[in-house]
C-alpha positions as CSV (number, residue, x, y, z in Angstrom):
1,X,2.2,-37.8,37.4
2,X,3.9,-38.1,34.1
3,X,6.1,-35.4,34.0
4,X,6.4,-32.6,31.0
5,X,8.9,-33.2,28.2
6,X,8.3,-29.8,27.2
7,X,9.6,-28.3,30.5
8,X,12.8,-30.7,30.1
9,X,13.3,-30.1,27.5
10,X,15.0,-26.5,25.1
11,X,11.3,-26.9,23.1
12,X,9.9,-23.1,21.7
13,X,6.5,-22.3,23.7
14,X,3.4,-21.8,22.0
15,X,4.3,-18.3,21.7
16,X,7.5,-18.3,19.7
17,X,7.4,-17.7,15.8
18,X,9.8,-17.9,13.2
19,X,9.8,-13.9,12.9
20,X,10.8,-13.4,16.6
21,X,13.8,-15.7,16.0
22,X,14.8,-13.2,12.9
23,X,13.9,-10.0,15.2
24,X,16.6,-11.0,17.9
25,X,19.3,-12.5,15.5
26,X,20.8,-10.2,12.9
27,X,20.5,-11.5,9.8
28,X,21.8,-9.5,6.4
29,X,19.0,-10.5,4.2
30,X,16.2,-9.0,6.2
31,X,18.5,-6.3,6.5
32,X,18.7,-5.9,2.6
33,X,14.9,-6.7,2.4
34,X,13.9,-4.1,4.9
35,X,16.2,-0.9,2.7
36,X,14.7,-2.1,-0.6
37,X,11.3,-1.8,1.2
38,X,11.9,1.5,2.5
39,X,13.5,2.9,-1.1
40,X,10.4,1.8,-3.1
41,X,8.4,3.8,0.0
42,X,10.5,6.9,-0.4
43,X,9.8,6.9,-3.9
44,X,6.1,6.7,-3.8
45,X,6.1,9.3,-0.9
46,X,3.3,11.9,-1.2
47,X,4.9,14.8,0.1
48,X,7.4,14.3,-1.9
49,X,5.9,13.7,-5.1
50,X,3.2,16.4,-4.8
51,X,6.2,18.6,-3.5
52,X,8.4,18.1,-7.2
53,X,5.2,17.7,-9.6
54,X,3.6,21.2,-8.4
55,X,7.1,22.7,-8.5
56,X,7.6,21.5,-11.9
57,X,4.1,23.0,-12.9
58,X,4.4,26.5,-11.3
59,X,7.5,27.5,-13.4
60,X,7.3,31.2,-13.9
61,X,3.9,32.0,-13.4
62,X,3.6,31.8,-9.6
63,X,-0.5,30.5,-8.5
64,X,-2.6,32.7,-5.8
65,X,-5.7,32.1,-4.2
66,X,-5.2,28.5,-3.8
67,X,-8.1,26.2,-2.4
68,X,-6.3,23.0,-1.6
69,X,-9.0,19.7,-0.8
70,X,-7.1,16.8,0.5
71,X,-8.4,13.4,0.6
72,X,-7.1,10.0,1.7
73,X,-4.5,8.0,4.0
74,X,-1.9,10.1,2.9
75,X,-3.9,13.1,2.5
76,X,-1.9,15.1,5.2
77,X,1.5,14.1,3.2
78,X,0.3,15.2,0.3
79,X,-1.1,18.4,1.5
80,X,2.5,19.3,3.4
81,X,4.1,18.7,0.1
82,X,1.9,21.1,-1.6
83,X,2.5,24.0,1.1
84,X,6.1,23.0,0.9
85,X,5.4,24.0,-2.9
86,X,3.6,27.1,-2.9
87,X,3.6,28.5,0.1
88,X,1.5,31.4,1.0
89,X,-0.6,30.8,-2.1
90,X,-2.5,28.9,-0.4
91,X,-6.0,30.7,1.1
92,X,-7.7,27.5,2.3
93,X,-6.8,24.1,3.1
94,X,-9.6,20.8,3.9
95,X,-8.2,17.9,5.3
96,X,-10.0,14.5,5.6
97,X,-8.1,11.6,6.4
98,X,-8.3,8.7,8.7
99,X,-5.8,9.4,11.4
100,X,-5.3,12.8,13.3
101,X,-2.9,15.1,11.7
102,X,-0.6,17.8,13.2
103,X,-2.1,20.9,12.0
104,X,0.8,22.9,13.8
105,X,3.1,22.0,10.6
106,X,1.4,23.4,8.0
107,X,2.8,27.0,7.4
108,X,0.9,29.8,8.6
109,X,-1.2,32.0,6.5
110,X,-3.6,29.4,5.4
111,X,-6.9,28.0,7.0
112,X,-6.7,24.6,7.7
113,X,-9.7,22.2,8.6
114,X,-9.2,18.8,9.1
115,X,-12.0,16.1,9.3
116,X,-12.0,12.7,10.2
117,X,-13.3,9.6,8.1
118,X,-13.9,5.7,8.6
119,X,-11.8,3.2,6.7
120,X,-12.3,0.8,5.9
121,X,-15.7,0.7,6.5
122,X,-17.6,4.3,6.4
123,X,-19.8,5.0,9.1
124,X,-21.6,8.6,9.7
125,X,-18.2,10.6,10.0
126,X,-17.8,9.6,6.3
127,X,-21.3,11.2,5.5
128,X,-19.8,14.3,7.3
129,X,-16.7,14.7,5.6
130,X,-18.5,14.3,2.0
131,X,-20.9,16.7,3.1
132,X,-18.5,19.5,3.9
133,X,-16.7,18.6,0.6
134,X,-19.4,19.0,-1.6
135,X,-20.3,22.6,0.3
136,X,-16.9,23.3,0.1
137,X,-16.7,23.1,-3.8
138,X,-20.1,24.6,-3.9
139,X,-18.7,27.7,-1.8
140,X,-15.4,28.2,-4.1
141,X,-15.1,32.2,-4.9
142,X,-14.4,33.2,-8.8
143,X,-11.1,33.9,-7.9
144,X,-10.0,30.7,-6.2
145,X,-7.5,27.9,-8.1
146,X,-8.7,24.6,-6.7
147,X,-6.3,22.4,-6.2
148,X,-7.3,18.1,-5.4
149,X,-5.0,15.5,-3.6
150,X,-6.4,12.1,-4.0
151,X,-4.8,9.0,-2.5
152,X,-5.9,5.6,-1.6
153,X,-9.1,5.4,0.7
154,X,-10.8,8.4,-0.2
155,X,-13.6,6.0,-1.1
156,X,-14.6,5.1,2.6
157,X,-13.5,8.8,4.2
158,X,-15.8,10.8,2.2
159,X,-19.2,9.9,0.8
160,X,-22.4,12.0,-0.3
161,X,-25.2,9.2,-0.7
162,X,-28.1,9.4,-3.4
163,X,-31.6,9.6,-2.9
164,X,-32.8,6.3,-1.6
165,X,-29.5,5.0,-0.5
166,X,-28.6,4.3,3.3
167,X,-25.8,4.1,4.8
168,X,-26.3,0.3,5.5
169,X,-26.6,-0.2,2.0
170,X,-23.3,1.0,1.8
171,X,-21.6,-0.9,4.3
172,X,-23.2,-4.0,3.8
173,X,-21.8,-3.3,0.0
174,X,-18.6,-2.8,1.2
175,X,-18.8,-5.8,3.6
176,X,-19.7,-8.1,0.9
177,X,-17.6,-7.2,-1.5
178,X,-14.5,-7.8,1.1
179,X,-15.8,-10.9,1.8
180,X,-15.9,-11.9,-1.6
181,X,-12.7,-10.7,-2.9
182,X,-14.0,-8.2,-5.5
183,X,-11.7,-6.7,-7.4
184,X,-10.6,-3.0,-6.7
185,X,-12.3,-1.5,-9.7
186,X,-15.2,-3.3,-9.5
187,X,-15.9,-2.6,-6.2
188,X,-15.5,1.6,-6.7
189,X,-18.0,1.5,-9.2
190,X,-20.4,-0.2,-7.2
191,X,-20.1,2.9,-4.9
192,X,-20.1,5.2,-7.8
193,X,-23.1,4.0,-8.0
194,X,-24.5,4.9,-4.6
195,X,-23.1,8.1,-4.8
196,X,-23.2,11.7,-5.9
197,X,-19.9,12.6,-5.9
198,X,-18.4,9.7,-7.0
199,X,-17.5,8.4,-10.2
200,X,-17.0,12.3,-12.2
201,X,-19.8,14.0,-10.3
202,X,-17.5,15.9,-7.6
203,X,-16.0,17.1,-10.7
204,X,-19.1,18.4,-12.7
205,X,-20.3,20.7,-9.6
206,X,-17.1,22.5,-10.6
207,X,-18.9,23.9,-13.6
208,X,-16.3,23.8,-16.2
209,X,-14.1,26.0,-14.2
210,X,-10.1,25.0,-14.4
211,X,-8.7,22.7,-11.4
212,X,-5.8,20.6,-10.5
213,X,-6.0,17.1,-9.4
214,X,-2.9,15.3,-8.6
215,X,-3.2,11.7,-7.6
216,X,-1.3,9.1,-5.4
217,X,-2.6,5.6,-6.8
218,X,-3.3,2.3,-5.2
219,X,-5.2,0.6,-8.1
220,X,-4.4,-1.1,-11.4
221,X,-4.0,0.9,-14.4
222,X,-3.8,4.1,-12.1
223,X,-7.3,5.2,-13.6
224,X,-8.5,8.4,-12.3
225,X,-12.2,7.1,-12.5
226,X,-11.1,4.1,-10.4
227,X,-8.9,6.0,-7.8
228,X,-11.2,7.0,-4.8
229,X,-13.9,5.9,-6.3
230,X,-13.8,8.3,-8.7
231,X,-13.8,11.4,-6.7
232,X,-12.0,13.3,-9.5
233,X,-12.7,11.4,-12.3
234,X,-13.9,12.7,-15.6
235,X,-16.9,14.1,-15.5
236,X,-19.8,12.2,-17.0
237,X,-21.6,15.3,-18.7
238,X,-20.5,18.7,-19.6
239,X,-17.8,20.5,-19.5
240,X,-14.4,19.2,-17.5
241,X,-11.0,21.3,-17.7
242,X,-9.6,19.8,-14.4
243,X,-5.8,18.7,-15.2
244,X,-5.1,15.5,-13.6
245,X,-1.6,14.2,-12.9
246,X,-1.0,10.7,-11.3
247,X,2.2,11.4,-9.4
248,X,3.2,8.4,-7.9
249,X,1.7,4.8,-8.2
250,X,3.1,0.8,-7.1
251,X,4.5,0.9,-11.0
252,X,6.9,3.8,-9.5
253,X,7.5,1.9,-6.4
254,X,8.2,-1.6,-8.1
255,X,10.5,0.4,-10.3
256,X,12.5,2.3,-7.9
257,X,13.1,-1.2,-6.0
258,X,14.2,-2.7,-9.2
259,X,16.3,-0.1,-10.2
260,X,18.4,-0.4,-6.7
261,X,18.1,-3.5,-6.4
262,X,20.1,-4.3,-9.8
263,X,22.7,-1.7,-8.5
264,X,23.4,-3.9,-5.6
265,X,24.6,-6.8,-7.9
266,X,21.1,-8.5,-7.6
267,X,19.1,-10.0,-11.1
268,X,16.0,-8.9,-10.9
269,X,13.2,-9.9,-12.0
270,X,10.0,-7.5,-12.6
271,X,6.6,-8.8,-14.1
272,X,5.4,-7.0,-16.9
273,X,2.0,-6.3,-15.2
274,X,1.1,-6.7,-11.2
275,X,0.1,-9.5,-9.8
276,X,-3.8,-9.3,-8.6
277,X,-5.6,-12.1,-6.6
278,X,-5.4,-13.5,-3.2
279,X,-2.7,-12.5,-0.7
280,X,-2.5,-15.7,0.9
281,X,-2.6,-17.6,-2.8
282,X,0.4,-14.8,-4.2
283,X,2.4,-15.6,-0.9
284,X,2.4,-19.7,-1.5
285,X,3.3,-19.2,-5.2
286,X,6.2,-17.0,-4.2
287,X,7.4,-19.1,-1.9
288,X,6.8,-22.2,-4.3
289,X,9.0,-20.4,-6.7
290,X,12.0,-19.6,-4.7
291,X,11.7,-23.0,-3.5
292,X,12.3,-24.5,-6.8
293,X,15.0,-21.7,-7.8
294,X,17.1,-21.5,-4.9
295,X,19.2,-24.2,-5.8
296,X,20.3,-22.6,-8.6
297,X,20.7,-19.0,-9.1
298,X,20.0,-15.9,-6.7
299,X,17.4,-14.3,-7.3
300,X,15.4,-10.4,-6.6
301,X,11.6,-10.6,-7.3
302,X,9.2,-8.0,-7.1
303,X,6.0,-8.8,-7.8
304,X,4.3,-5.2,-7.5
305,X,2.2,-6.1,-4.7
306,X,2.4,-6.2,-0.8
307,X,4.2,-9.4,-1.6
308,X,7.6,-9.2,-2.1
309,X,10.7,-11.7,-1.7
310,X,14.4,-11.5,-2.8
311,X,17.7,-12.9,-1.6
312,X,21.3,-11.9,-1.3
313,X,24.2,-12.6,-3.0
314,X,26.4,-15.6,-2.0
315,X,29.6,-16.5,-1.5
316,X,31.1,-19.4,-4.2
317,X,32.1,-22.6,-3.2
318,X,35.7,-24.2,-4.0
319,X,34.3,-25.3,-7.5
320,X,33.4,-21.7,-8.3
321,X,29.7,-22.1,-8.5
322,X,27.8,-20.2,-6.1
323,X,26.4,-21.7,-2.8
324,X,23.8,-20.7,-2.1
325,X,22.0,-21.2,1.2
326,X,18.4,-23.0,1.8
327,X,15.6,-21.1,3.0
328,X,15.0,-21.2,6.7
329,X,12.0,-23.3,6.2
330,X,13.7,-26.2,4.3
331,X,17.1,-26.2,6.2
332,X,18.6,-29.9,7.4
333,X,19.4,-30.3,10.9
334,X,22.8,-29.7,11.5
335,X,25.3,-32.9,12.4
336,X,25.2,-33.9,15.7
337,X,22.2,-31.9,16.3
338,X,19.5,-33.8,18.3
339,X,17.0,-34.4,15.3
340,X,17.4,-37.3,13.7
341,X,15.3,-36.2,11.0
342,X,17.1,-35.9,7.9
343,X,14.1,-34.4,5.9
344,X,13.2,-30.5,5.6
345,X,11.5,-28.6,8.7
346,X,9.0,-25.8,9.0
347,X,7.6,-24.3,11.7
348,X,3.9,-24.5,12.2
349,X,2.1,-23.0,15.0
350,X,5.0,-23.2,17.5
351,X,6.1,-25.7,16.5
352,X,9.2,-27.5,14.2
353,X,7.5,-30.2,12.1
354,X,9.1,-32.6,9.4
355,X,7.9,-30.9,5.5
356,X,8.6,-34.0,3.5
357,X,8.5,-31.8,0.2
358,X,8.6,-27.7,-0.5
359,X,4.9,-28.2,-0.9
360,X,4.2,-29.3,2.6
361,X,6.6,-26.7,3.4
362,X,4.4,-24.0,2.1
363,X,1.9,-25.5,3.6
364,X,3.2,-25.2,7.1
365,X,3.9,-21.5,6.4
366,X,0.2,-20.8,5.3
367,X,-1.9,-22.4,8.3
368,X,0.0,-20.8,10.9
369,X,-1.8,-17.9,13.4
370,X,0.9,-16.1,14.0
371,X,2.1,-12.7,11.3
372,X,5.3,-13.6,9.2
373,X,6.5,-10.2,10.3
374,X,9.9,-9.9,9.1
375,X,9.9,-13.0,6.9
376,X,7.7,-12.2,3.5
């Protein structure tokens, strides 16, 4: 039997990945990726920024009789900041949000209700959680000051179909549009469509009477008719005296990051606009951009996306010009190592293959199964 030159030899297994080798083996860049990451994430907190912006608002005249409607992935973040903010004045609390919150840290005094909803896709705890929304604006006393916390995915958690419409139709909408790539906006008004409290219509069952709608925001342009769908967007007829306040968006995040970033010695550079399209498609263009700059300068990019990339400062060489190192993907074998490759590797699917150009580099990067956790 022939016998296994994998077994003889110090070969990764099918299982090791790029990202496991940076996991075990300290390495300062991730290091100074990983607190930029977490700084432009502070600043875009939710209880945070709903914390400082209602603060801000109170000023001397102190709100009672606060109804407080929370809705979104970071609906229960939000909704701490607010009670961190006013406190007893808040009567009545609804949470809907995708994961189980701890109701025990909300301060006591207040009502809270918290109901589950599907996301991405809605299913019937969706329809739920829209119903008891829309009877819970219907039900508002004179006396109550709503208050509205809208962040990303408030679209799937809560929805009150029209006449006609199904919830298949809606999910097969949603499925579509996911497999198609529709853009963000696009997509919410096709729900808006399907919907009766979408798109300004939650709004108008408020009559005219005065509200507050503070908004974490996901999408481009931070439009208030495109975040959540437009749960607390204009409303489309009548009268509308809801005050709406974006309080944090990816702008504020991409800005914050930037901001330390430069302080760390870093040249940054920061699109004018955010980058929209294809994960997969942004991730090779990075990568084919630091390829072709690394030679020559150092460089911080944030793209305002979930794509993000950046490298430390260097030391000089003897010359005084700076040295700075390849990527891990283009790196030569060292001397005397056992490769006698002298062209760029890349790891791809386990495995170190020869990436005669950056290109095929990329390339390598892109086909691979396993997450680039830790890497992009």
């Amino acid at each position: 039997m022939r016998p296994s030159t994998r077994a003889a030899s110090s070969a990764p297994s099918s299982k090791w990945c790029a990202g496991a080798e940076l996991a075990q083996r300290p390495d300062p860049r991730r290091e100074l990726l990983l607190g930029l990451l977490r700084i432009g994430l502070q600043r875009v907190d939710g209880r945070r920024c709903v914390r400082a912006a209602l603060t801000e608002a109170a000023g001397s005249a102190a709100p009672a009789h606060v109804w407080l409607a929370a809705i979104g992935k970071a609906a229960e973040s939000m909704a701490l900041g607010a009670h961190e903010a006013l406190g007893a004045a808040i009567e009545r609390t609804l949470l809907i949000t995708r994961d189980a919150p701890a109701a025990a840290q909300f301060v006591a005094g207040g009502a809270v209700e918290i109901l589950l909803g599907a996301h991405p896709l809605p299913d019937e705890r969706s329809l739920a959680a829209g119903a008891r929304l829309l009877a819970w604006v219907e039900g508002l006393p004179p006396e109550a000051q709503p208050l509205f916390l809208i962040s990303g995915g408030a679209s799937s958690l809560v929805e009150v179909l029209e006449a006609g419409a199904t919830l298949h139709d809606l999910e097969e909408l949603t499925r579509r549009a996911f497999a198609q790539g529709i853009a963000i906006g696009e997509l919410n008004a096709r729900r808006a469509a399907l919907s009766r409290i979408k798109g300004g219509r939650l709004a108008a069952r408020l009559r005219g009477r005065p509200a507050q709608a503070l908004f974490v925001s996901d999408v481009p342009q931070d439009d208030p008719r495109v975040i959540g769908s437009g749960l607390m967007g204009p409303a489309a007829s009548g009268a509308d005296r809801v005050e709406r306040r974006v309080v944090a968006s990816v702008d504020d995040a991409v800005a914050a990051v930037a901001a330390a970033a430069a302080g760390l010695g870093l040249t940054v550079q920061a699109p004018a606009r955010r980058f929209e399209g294809d994960a997969a498609r942004l991730a090779a263009r990075f990568a084919h951009e630091l390829i072709s700059t690394w030679r020559w300068r150092r460089r911080a990019c944030w793209p305002g996306t979930r794509t993000c990339c950046c490298s430390p400062p260097v030391p000089t060489g003897s010359t005084g010009s700076p040295r700075t190192p390849a990527p891990w993907w283009m790196r030569r074998p060292a001397h005397g190592s056992r490769s006698r490759s002298s062209t760029p590797t890349a790891v791809c699917n386990g495995r170190t293959r020869r990436a005669h150009s950056p290109r095929a580099a990329i390339w390598c990067i892109r086909v691979r199964p396993e997450p680039m956790s830790g890497i992009w």
